[in-house]
N, C-alpha and C positions, 0 to 999 in steps of 0.2 A: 061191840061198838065202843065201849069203854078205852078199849084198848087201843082203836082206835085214835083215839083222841088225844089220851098219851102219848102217842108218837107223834102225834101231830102240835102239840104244845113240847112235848122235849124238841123237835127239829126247828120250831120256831125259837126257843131258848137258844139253842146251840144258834142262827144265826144271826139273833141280837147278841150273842157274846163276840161272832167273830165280829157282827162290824167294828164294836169296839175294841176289839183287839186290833184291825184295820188300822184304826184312828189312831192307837197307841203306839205300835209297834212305826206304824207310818212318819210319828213325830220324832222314835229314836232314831229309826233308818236314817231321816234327812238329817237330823242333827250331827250323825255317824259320819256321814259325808259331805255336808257343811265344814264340819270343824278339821277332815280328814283325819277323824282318829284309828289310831296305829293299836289300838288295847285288843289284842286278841280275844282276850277273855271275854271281855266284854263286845264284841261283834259275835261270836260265838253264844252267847249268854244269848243274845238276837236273835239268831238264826235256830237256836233249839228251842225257842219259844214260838217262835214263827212257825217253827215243821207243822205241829199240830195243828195249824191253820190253812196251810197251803190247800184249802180242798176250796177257797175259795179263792178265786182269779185277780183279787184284790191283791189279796194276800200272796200269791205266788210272785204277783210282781215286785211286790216290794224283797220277799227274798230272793229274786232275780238280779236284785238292783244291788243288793247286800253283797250277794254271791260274786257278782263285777267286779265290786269295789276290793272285796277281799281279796281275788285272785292277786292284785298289784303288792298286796300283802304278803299274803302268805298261800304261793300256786297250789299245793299239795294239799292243803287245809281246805281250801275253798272247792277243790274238785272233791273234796273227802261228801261237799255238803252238797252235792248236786246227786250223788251215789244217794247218800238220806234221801234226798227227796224224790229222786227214782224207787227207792226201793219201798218207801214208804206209800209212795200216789201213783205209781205208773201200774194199772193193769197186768195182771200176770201174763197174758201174751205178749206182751211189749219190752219185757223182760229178759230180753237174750242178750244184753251187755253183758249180762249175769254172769253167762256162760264162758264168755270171752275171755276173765278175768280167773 
């Protein structure tokens, strides 16, 4: 039962963390495309911060929106970040892009 309980206080930690990562990452995303910044590095810096979020639907969306905004950027870079996010959340049956490549 202990043990229990542990997981069930580490899963509610991990989703008070994401929503404030939500909230945080949520304020760069729109400021990134407010201001239409061109900083690679720095949309990037976003988006590998975000991966480890994406298991929430908040979060996915906003690096959906990232993901958009980069393609006008930089095509190649921005498909590179949709492959992460396949490869990191998609299900292993769902995974036959995989194979294609």
């Amino acid at each position: 039962m202990k043990e229990n309980k542990a997981i069930i206080n580490i899963a509610k930690m991990i989703q008070g963390l994401s929503g404030k990562a939500v909230i945080e990452y949520g304020r760069e995303v729109e400021r990134i495309v407010k201001t239409n910044c061109r900083d690679k590095r720095e949309i990037e810096r976003s988006l590998d911060g975000m991966l480890d979020f994406c298991f929430d639907p908040k979060m996915l969306e906003l690096y959906r929106k990232l993901c958009r905004f980069y393609y006008d950027i930089d095509r190649d870079a921005a498909i590179r970040y949709v492959h992460y996010y396949r490869d990191m959340w998609d299900p292993k049956e769902k995974k036959e892009w995989q194979k294609k490549h």
